[in-house]
LOLUMNU-189328 format. One line per field, with one value per residue (C-alpha): residue in one letter; x, y, z. Coordinates in Angstrom, 1 decimal. Layout:
REM LOLUMNU-189328
resn = [a, ...]
u = [X, ...]
v = [Y, ...]
w = [Z, ...]
//
This chain:
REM LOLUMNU-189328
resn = [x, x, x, x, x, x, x, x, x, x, x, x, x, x, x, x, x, x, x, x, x, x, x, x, x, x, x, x, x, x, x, x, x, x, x, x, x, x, x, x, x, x, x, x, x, x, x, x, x, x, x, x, x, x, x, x, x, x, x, x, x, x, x, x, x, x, x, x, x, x, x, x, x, x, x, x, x, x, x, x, x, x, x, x, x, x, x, x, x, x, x, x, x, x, x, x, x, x, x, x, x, x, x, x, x, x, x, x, x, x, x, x, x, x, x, x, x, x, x, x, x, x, x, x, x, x, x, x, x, x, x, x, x, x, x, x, x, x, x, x, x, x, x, x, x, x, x, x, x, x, x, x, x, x, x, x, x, x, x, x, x, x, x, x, x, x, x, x, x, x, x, x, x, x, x, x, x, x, x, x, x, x, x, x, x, x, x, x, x, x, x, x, x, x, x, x, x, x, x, x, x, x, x, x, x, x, x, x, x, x, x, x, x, x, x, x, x, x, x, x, x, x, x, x, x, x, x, x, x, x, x, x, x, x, x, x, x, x, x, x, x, x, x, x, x, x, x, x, x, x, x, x, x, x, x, x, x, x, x, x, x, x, x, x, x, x, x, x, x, x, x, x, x, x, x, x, x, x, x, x, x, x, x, x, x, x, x, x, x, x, x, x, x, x, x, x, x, x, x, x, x, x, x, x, x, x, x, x, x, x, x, x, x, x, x, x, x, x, x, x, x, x, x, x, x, x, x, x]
u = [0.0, 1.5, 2.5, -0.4, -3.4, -1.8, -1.8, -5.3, -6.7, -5.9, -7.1, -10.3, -10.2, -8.9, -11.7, -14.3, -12.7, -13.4, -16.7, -17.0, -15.5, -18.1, -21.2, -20.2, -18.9, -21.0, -20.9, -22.7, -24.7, -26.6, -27.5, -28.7, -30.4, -33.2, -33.9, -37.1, -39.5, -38.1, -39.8, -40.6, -41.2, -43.5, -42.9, -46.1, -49.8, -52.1, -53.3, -50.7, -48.6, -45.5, -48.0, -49.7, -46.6, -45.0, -48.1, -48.3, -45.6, -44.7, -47.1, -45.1, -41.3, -42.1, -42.8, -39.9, -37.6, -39.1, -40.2, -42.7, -42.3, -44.6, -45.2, -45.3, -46.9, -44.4, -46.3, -45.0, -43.0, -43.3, -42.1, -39.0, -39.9, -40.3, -37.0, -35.1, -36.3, -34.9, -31.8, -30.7, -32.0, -29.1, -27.6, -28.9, -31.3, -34.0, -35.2, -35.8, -37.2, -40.0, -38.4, -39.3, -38.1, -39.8, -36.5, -34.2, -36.5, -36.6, -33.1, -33.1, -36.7, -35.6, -33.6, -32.8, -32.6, -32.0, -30.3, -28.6, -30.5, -27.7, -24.3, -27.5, -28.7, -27.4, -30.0, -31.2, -34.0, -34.7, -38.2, -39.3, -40.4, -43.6, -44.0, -46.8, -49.5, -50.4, -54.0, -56.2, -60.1, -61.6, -63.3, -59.8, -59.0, -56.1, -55.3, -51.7, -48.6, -48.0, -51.0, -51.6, -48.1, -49.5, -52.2, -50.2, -47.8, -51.0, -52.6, -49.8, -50.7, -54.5, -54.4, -54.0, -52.3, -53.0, -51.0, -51.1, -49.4, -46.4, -43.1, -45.2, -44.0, -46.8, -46.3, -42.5, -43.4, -45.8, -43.6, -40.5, -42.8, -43.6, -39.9, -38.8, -41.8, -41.2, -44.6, -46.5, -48.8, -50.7, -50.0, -53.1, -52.0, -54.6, -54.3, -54.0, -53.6, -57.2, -58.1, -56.2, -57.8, -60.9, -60.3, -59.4, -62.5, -64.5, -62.9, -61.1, -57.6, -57.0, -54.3, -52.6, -49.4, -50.3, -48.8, -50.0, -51.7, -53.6, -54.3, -54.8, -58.5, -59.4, -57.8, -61.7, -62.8, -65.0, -64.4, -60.7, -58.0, -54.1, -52.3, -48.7, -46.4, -43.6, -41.1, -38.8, -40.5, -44.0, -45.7, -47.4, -49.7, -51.7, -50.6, -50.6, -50.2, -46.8, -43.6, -44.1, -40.2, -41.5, -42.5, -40.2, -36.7, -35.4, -38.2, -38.3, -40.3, -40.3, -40.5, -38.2, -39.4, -37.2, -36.0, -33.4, -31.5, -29.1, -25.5, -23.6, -26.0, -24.0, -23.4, -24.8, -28.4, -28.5, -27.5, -30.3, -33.0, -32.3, -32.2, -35.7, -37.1, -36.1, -37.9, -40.8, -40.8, -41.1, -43.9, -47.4, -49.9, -46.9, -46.4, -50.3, -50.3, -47.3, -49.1, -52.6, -50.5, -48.7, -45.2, -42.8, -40.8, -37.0, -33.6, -30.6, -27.9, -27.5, -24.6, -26.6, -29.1, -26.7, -25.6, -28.8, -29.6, -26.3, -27.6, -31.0, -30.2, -28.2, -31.5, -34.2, -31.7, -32.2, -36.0, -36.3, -34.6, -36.2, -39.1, -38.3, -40.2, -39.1, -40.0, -39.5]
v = [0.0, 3.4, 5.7, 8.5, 5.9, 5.2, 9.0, 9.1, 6.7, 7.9, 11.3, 9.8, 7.5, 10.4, 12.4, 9.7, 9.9, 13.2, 13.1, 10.3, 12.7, 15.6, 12.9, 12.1, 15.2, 16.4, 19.6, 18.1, 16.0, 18.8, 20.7, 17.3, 15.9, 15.6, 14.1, 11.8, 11.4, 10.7, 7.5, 8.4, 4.3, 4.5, 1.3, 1.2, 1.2, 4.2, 5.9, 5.7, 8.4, 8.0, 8.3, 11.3, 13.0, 11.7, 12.7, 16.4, 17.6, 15.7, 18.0, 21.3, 19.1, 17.6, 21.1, 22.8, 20.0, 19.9, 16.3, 14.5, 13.5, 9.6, 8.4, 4.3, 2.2, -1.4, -2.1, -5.5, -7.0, -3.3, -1.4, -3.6, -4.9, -1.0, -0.3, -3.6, -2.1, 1.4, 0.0, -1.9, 0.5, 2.2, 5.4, 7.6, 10.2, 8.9, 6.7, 7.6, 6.3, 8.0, 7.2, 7.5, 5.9, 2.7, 2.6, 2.0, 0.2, -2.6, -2.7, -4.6, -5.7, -8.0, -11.5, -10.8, -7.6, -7.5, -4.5, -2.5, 0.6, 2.8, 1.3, 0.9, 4.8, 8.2, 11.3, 12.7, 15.6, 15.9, 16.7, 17.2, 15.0, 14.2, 13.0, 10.6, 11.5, 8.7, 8.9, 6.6, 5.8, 9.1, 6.7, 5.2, 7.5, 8.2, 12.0, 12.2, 10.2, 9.8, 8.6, 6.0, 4.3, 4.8, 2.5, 0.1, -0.5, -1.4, -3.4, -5.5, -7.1, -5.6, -3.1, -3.2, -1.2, -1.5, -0.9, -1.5, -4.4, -5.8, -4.0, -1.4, 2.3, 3.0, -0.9, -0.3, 3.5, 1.7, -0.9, 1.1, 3.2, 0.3, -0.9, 2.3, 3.3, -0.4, -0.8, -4.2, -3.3, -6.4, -5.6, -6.1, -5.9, -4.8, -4.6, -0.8, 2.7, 3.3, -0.2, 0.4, 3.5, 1.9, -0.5, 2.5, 3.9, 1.0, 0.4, -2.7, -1.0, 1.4, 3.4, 3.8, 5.9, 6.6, 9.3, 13.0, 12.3, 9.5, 11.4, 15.0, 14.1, 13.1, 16.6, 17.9, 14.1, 13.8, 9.8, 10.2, 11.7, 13.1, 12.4, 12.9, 13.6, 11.7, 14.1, 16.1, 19.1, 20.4, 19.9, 22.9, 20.8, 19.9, 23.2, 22.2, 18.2, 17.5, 15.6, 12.3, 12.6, 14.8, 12.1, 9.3, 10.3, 10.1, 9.0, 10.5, 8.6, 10.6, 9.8, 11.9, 11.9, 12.3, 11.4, 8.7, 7.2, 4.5, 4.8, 5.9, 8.8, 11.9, 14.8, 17.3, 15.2, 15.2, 19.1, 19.9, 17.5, 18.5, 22.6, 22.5, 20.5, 23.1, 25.9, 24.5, 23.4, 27.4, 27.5, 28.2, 25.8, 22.7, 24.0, 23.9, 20.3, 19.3, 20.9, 18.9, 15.6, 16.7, 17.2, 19.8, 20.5, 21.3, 22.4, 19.7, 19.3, 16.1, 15.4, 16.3, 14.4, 11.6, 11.8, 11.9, 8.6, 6.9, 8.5, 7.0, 3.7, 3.3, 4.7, 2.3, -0.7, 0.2, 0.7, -2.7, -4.1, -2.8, -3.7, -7.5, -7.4, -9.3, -9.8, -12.6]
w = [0.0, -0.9, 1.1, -0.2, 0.4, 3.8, 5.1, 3.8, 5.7, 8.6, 7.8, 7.1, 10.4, 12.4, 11.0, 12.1, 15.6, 16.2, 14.7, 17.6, 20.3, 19.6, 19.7, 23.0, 24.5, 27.3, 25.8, 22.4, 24.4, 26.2, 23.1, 21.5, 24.1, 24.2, 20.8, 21.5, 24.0, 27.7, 29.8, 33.4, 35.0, 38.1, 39.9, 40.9, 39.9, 37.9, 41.0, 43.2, 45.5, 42.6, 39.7, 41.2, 41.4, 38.3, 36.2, 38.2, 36.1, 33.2, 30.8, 31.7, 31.7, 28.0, 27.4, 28.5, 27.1, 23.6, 23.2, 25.0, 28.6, 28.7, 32.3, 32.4, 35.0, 35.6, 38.8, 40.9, 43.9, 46.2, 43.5, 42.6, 38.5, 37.7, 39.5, 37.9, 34.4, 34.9, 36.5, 33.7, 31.1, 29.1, 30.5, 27.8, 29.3, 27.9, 30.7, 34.6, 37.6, 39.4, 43.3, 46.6, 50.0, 49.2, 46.6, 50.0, 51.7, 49.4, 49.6, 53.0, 52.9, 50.3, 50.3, 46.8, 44.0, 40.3, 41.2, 43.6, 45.0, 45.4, 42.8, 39.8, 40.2, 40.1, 41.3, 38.6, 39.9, 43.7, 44.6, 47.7, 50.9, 52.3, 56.0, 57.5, 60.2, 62.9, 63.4, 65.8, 65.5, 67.5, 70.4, 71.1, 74.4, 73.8, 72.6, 72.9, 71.5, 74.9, 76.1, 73.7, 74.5, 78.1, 77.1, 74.5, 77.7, 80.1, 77.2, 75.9, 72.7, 72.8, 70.2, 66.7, 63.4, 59.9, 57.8, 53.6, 53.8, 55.0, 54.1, 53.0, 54.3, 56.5, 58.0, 58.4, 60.0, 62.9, 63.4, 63.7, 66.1, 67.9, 68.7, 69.8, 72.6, 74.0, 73.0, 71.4, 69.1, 66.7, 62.9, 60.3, 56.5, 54.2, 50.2, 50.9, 52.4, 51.7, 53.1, 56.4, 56.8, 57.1, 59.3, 61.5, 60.7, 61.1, 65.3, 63.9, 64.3, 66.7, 64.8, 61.1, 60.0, 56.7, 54.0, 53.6, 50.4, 52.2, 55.6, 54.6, 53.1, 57.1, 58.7, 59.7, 60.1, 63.3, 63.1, 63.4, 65.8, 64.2, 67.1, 65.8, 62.4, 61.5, 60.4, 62.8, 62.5, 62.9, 59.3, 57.6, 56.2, 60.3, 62.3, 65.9, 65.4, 66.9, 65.5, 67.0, 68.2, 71.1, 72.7, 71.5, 71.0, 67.9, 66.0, 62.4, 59.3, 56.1, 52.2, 49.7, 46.2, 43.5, 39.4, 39.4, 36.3, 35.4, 36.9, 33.8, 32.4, 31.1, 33.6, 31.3, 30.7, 34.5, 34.6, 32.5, 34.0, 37.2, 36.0, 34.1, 37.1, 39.8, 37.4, 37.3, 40.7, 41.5, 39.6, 41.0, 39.7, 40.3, 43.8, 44.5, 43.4, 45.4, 48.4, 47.3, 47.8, 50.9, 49.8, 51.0, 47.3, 48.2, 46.2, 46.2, 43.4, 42.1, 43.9, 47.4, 46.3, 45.7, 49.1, 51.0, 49.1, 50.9, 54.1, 53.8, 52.5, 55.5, 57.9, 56.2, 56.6, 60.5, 60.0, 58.9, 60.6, 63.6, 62.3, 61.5, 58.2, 55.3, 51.7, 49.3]
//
């Protein structure tokens, strides 16, 4: 081969190398990106907390992206088939995980994962948190935090919970409850929230720790009683009802929500996600519909977010394990 035709393929090869190297620089890849519609996975079913959220904003963030944000239901196994599909999906920007705490919990709740809750992900778009309110039937006597562990303690093994089922975050929130007041409360699973609610309503169970979203809609309730709130400050969504850690030391329960994609995605997809998410976080009619569902929308970078991910893996291992729940 002469040497002309050699020098000119290289040209042409080093030519196709830095056609490569401008396709996938970050730099590129932010003003490409998007190019087609982006998948938001709920790992859960139409209707739930996740799909509320998820389906709050995904009108105005298709919009302010320029292609078509689609919100996908892969219900199964507490959340863990939607969360196996995002994990493994590529690292493209094209694909992200509507998450909440459930996405730690399941990390110790379970024997066995497709994929790792914290190695698998990076934070994409932190949204906010939402706590849970303990509430009790309103002819149970007691009308304190501290007077109904006064009764549990007198009453050993006499009064129940529900909860929506076991491993479920208002289960692991009573139980942990439970183990740290001393206190032995009977658990009742139900197929729901909704359903443990009305066992509470109907005298069956004598209390339920259930979300915002699912507790809000019983604030002027005659039949029921808010006794406490589960994060460590008083919530703005029940002035006057007080942190349940007032009473029992150290006690905080509380869901973030938040965007998560596969480990690998390119810094500047997550830059932008996470920059057209905090805009229209700040926007009116999105921050009236976060308040409808009881979340409290808050500001971290993708690296805090990141970090408070480690932090509360490491939390909800000791939640469950307090608890002594266990999924298959």
């Amino acid at each position: 081969m002469s040497t002309a035709i050699t020098w000119k393929i290289r040209l042409v090869a080093t030519f196709l190398l830095g056609i490569c190297a401008v396709s996938f620089h970050p730099a590129a890849m932010a003003d490409t990106w998007p190019s087609r519609p982006i998948k938001i996975v709920v790992p859960f079913s139409p209707g739930s907390v996740q799909d509320a959220l998820a389906r709050s904003f995904s009108n105005e963030l298709g919009a302010a992206l320029g292609e078509p944000v689609v919100v996908e239901n892969k219900a199964g196994a507490g959340g863990t088939v939607g969360t196996g599909i995002v994990g493994k999906s590529a690292p493209d920007g094209y694909t992200f995980l509507l998450a909440a705490a459930s996405h730690n919990i399941n990390g110790s709740l379970f024997n066995k994962l497709s994929f790792d809750p914290i190695k698998d992900f990076t934070g994409a778009a932190y949204i906010g948190t939402s706590s849970y309110i303990m509430m009790t039937n309103a002819e149970f006597p007691a009308k304190s935090v501290a007077e109904f562990i006064a009764l549990a303690k007198a009453n050993p093994g006499q009064y129940n919970y529900a909860s929506a089922g076991n491993g479920s975050a208002s289960h692991l929130a009573m139980a942990y409850f439970d183990s740290m007041a001393g206190i032995n409360l009977v658990h009742i699973p139900t197929k729901g929230t909704g359903d443990a609610i009305t066992e509470l309503l109907a005298g069956r169970a004598q209390a339920v720790i259930a979300a915002n979203v699912a507790a809000l809609p019983f604030a002027n309730d005659s039949r029921v009683r808010f006794l406490g709130v589960s994060s460590e400050k008083p919530s703005p969504f029940v002035p006057g009802v007080p942190p349940i850690g007032n009473t029992v030391k150290g006690y905080v329960f509380d869901s973030w929500f938040g965007l998560l994609s596969p480990a690998g995605t390119p810094k500047a997809v997550i830059t932008k996600m996470q920059s057209e998410m905090t805009k229209l976080l700040k926007q009116p009619e999105i921050i009236e519909r976060m308040r409808r569902q009881g979340i409290e929308i808050g500001n971290l970078s993708p690296m805090e977010f990141n970090q408070l991910l480690v932090r509360d893996y490491v939390r909800m291992a000791n939640v469950v394990k307090a608890s002594g729940a266990r999924a298959e």
